[in-house]
KOLKOL-399138 format. One line per 10 residues: for each residue x, y, z of N, C-alpha, C. Coordinates in steps of 0.02 Angstrom, whole numbers. Layout:
<pts>
X/Y/Z/X/Y/Z/X/Y/Z  ...
</pts>
This chain:
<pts>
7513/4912/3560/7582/4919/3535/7620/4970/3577  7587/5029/3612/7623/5073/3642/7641/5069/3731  7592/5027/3727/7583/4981/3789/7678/4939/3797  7663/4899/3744/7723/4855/3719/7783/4905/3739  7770/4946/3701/7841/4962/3675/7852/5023/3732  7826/5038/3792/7833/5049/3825/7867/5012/3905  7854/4956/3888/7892/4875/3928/7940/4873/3888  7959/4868/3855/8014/4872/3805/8057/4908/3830  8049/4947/3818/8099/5024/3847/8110/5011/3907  8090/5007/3987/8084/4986/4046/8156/4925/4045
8121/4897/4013/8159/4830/4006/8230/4848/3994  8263/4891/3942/8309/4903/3930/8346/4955/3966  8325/4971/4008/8329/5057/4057/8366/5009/4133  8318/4942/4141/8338/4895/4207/8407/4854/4179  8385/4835/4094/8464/4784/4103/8539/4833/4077  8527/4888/4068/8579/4937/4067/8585/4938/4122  8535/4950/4161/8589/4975/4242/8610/4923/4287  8578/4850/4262/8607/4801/4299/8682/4820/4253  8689/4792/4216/8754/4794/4169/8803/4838/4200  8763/4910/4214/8836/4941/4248/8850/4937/4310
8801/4905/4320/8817/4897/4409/8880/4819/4435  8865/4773/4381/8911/4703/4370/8965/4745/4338  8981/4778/4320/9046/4810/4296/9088/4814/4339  9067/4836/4379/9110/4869/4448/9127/4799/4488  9088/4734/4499/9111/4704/4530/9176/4642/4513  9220/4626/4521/9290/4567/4530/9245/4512/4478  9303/4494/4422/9265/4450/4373/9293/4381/4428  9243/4325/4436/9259/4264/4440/9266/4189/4402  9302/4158/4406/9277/4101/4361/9215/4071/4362  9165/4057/4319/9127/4021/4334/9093/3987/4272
9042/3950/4245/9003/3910/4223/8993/3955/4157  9011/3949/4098/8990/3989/4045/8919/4027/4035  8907/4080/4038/8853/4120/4029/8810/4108/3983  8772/4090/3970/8710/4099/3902/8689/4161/3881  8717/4161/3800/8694/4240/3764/8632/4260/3768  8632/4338/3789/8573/4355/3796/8496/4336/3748  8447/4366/3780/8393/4338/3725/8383/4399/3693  8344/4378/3621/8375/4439/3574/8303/4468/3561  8293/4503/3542/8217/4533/3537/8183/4516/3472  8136/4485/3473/8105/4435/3393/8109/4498/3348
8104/4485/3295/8082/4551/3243/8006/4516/3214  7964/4587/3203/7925/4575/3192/7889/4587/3103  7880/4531/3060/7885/4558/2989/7800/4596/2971  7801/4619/2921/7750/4645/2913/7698/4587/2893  7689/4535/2870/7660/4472/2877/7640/4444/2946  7665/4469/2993/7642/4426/3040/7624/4490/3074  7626/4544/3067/7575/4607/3095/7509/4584/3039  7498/4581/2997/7429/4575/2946/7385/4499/2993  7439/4445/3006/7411/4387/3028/7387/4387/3087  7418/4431/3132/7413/4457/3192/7317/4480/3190
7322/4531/3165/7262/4571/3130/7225/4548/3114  7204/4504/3076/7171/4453/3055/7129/4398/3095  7200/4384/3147/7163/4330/3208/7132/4372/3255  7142/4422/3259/7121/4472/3330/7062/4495/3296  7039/4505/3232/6988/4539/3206/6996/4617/3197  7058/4624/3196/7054/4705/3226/7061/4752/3154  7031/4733/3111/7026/4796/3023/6961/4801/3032  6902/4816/3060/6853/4844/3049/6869/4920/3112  6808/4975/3045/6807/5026/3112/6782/5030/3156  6797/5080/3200/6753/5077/3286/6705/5107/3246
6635/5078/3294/6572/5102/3278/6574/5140/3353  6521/5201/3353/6527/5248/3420/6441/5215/3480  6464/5237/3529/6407/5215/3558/6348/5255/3559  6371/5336/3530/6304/5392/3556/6316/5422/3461  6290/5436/3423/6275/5464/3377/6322/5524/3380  6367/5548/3319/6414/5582/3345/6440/5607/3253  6396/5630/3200/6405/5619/3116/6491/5656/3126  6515/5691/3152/6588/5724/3132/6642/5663/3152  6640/5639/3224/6671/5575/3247/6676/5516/3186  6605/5494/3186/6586/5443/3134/6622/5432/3066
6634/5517/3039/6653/5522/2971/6722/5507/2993  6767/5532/3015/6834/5519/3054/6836/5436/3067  6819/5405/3093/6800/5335/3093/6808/5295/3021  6756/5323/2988/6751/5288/2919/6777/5312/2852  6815/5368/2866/6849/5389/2805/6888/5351/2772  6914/5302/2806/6974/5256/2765/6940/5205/2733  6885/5194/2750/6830/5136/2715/6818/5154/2655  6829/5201/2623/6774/5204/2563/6829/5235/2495  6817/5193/2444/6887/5214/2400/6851/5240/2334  6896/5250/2289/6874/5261/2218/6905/5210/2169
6836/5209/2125/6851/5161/2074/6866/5201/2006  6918/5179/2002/6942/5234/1904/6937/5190/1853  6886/5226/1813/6914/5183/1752/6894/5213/1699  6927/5238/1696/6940/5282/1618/6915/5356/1638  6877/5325/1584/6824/5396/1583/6772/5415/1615  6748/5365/1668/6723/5350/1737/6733/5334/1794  6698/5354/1819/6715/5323/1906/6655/5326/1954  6662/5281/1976/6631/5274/2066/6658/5266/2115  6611/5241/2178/6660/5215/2231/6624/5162/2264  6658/5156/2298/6664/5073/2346/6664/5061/2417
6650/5025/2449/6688/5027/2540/6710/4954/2509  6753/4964/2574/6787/4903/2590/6743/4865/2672  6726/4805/2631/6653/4774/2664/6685/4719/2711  6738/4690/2689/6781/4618/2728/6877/4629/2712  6913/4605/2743/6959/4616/2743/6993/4524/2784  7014/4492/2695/7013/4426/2726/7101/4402/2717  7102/4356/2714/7185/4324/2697/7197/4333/2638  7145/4336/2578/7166/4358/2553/7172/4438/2489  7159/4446/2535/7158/4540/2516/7092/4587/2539  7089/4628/2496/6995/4669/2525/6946/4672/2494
6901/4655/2507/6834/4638/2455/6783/4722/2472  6787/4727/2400/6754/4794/2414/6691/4799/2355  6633/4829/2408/6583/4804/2366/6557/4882/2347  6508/4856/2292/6500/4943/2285/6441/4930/2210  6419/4962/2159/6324/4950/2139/6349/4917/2095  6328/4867/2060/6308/4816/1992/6337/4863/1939  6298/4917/1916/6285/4975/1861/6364/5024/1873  6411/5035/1923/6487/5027/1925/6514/4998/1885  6522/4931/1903/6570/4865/1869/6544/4852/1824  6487/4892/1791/6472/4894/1713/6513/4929/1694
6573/4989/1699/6595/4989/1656/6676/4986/1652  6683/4931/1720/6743/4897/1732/6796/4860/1705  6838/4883/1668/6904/4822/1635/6965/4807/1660  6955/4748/1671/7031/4743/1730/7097/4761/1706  7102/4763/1623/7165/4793/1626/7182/4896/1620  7108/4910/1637/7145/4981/1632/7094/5010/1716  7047/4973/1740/7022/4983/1804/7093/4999/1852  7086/5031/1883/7107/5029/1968/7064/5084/2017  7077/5051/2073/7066/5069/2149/7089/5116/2180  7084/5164/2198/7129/5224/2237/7095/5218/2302
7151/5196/2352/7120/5199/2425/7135/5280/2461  7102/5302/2508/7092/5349/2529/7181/5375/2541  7200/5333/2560/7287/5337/2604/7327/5354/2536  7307/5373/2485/7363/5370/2436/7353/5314/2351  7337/5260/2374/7390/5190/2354/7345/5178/2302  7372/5154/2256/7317/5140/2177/7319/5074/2181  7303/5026/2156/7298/4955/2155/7251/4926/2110  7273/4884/2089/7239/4839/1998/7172/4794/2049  7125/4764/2031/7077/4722/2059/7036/4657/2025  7006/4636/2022/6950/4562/1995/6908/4579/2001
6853/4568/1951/6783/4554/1980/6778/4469/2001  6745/4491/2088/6711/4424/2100/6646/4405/2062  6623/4458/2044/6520/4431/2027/6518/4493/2042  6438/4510/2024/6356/4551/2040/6317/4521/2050  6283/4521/2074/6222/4512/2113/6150/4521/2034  6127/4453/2034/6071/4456/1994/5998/4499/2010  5996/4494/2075/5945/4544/2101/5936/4611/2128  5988/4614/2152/6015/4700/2175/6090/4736/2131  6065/4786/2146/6123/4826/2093/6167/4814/2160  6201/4763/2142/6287/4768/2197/6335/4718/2165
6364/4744/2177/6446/4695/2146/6496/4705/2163  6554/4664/2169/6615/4655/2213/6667/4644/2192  6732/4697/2212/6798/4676/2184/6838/4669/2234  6894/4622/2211/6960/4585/2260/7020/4650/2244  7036/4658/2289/7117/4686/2290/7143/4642/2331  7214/4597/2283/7223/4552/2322/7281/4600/2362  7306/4558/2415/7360/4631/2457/7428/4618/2444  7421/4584/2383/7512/4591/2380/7513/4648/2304  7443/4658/2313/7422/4723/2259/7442/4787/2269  7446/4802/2370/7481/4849/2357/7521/4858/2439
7548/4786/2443/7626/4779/2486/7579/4765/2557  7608/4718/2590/7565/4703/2675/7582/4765/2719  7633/4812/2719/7620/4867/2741/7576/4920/2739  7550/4934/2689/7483/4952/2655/7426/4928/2681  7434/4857/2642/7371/4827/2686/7331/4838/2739  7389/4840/2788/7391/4866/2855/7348/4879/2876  7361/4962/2839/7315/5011/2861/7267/5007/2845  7236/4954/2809/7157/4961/2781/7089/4948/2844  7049/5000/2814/7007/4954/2872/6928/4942/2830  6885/4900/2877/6837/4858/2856/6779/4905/2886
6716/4934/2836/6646/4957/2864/6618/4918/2896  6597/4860/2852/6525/4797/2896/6584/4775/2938  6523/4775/3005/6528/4760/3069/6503/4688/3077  6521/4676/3114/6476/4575/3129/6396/4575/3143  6381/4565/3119/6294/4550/3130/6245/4604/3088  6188/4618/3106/6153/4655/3064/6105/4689/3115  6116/4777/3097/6121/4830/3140/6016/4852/3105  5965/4829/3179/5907/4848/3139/5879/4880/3180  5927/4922/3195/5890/4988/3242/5877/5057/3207  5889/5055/3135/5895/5131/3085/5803/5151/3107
5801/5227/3110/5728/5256/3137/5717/5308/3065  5658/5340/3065/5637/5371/3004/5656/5427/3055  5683/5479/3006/5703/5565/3024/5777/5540/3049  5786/5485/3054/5861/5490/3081/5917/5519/3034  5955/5556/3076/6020/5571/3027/6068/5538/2998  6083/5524/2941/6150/5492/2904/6193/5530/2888  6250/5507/2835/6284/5528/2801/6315/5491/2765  6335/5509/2701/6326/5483/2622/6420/5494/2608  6466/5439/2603/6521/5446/2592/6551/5435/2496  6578/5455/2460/6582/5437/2398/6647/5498/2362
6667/5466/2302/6714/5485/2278/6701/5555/2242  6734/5625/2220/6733/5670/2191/6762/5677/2125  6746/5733/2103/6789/5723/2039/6866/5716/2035  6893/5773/2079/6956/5740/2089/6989/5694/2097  7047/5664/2098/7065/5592/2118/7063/5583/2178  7079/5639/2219/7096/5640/2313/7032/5678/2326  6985/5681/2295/6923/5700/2329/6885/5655/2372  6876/5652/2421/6806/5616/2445/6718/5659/2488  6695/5645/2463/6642/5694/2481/6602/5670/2531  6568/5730/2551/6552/5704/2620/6459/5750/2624
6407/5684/2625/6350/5720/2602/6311/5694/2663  6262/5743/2692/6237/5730/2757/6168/5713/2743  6118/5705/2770/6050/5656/2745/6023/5658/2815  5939/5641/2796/5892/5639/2837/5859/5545/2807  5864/5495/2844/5811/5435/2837/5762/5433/2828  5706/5412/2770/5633/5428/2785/5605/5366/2768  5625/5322/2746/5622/5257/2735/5669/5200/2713  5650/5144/2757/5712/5087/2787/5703/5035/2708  5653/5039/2680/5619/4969/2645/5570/5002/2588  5590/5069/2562/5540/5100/2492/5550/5067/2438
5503/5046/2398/5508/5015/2344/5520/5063/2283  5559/5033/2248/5589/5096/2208/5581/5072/2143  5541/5066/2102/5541/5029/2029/5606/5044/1982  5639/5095/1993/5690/5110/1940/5744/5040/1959  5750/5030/2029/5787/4954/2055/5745/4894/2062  5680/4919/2066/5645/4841/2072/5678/4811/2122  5681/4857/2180/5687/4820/2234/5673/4883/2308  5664/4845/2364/5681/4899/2426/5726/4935/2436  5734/5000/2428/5794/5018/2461/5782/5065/2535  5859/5103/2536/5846/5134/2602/5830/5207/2533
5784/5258/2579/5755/5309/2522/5774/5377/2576  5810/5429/2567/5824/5489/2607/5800/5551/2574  5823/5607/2631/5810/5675/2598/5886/5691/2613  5912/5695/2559/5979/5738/2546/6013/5745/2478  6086/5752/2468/6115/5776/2403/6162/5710/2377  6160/5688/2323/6189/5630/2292/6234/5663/2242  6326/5675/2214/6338/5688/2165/6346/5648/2103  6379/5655/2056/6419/5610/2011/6464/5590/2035  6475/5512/2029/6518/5477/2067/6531/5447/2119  6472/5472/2173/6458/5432/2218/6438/5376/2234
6410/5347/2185/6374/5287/2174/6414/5236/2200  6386/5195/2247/6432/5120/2283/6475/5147/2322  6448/5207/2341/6474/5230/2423/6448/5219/2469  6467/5228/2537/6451/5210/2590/6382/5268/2605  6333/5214/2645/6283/5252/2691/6300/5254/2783  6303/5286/2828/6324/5264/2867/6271/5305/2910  6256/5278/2976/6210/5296/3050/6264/5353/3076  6232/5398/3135/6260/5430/3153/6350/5411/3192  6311/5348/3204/6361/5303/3274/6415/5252/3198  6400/5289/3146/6469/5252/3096/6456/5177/3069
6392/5142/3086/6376/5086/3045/6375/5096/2975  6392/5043/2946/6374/5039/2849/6319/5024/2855  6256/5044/2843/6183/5043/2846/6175/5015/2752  6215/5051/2685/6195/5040/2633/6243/5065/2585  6222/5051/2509/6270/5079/2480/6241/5130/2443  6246/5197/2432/6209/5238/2395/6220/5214/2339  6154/5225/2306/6161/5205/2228/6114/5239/2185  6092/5295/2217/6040/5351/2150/6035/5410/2203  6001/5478/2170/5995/5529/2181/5960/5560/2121  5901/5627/2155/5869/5647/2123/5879/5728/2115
5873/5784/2080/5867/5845/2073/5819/5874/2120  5782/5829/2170/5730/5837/2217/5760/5830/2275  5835/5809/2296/5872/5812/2352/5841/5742/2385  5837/5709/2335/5800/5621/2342/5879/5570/2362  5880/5534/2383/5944/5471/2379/5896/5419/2392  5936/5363/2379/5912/5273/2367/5967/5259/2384  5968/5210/2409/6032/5147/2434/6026/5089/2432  6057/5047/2424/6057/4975/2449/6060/4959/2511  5994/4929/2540/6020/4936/2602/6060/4860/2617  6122/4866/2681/6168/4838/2694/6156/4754/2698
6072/4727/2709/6053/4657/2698/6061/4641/2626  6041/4688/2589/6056/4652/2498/6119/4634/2496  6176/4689/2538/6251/4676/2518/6265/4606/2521  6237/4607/2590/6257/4535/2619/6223/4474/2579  6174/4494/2551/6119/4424/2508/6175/4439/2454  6187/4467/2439/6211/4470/2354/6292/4462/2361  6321/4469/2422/6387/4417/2417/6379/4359/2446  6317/4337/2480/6335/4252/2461/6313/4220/2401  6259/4284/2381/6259/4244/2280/6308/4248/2254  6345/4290/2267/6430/4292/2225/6448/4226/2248
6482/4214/2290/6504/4177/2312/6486/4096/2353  6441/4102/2344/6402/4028/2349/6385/4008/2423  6403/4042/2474/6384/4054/2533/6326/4014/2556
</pts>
């Protein structure tokens, strides 16, 4: 765009000075002129569609491990869910035509009602949502903000965690970090972690998760897990008084939205 609008400017700098330079010369008769061409306008619909075809709402992932970069990267990914007298949080996992699918634990959208639920994205913006489904086997489940929920300018700015494909390079001792909502409304917290297992079986989920050494609060739950280099690796979804965390890791997400959705 700055690229653009830098030709832009150029552009208008050359036909000003042609302009004053034909000033000065003897008008002649000749062949009627054709009105200039006018500069398209561009609506905020066709910046979103734009976006959309280019792929360009997910975040940069980094190439060298970098947790301060990373968090900067993925801060806009990860929102809060209000509802009432509770809350969690969420990332925003896809970002499609029609609005943002944001996934975040099963045991959340337990205590979800669409008419007094909403969404608070990091940027400000509150917004009403759906449940698509949960997932019968993993604690995960998924809500729509459709985007006229909260204006295509908005939209915009959203961006998408999961990346295209599936990232299976995570190592034991590797460093993470744990993104999720605070008590405040404009809180987001920011919890740092050690990996110690990719695939621990965890009976309280009856299932694999990713298993760390670090700090989990209230409210974090169906927040983002992320690699140093800013991948969504999982969704946190427990913590222990032992400086224990559990996650979902980022393949259930993906199994348990095509059970949502029939995939």
């Amino acid at each position: 765009m700055a690229k653009g609008g830098r030709i832009n400017k150029i552009s208008a700098v050359i036909i000003f000075f042609l302009s004053c330079f034909f000033q000065t010369l003897p008008v002649e008769a000749g062949e009627p002129s054709l009105p200039p061409h006018l500069i398209q306008s561009v609506s905020d619909e066709d910046i979103v569609e734009g976006m959309l075809a280019l792929d360009l709402f997910h975040c940069p992932v980094l190439e060298e491990p970098d947790l301060e970069a990373a968090y900067e990267n993925v801060k806009d990914s990860v929102v809060r869910i209000d509802m009432g007298k509770a809350y969690g949080s969420g990332v925003i996992c896809w970002i499609t035509a029609d609005g943002a699918v944001i996934a975040t634990n099963r045991h959340v959208l337990a205590y979800w009602q669409e008419e007094t639920g909403v969404v608070r994205f990091p940027q400000g913006y509150y917004a009403g949502a759906r449940v698509l489904g949960s997932s019968e086997n993993y604690d995960v489940g998924f809500l729509l903000v459709e985007k006229e929920e909260i204006g295509l300018r908005a939209f915009s700015g959203l961006r998408s965690a999961l990346a295209d494909g599936i990232y299976g390079g995570l190592r034991v001792d590797e460093e993470i970090f744990c993104l999720g909502a605070g008590r405040e409304e404009d809180e987001m917290l920011l919890e740092e972690a050690v990996l110690k297992d990719t695939d621990k079986y965890i009976e309280t989920f009856g299932s694999e998760m990713l298993y760390g050494r670090g700090f989990a609060r209230e409210g974090m739950s169906g927040g983002g897990m992320f690699d140093g280099c800013g991948r969504l690796i999982g969704l946190l979804t427990g913590g222990t008084y032992q400086n224990e965390i559990a996650g979902v890791p980022v393949t259930q997400v993906l199994e348990s939205y095509w059970e949502v959705m029939g995939d």
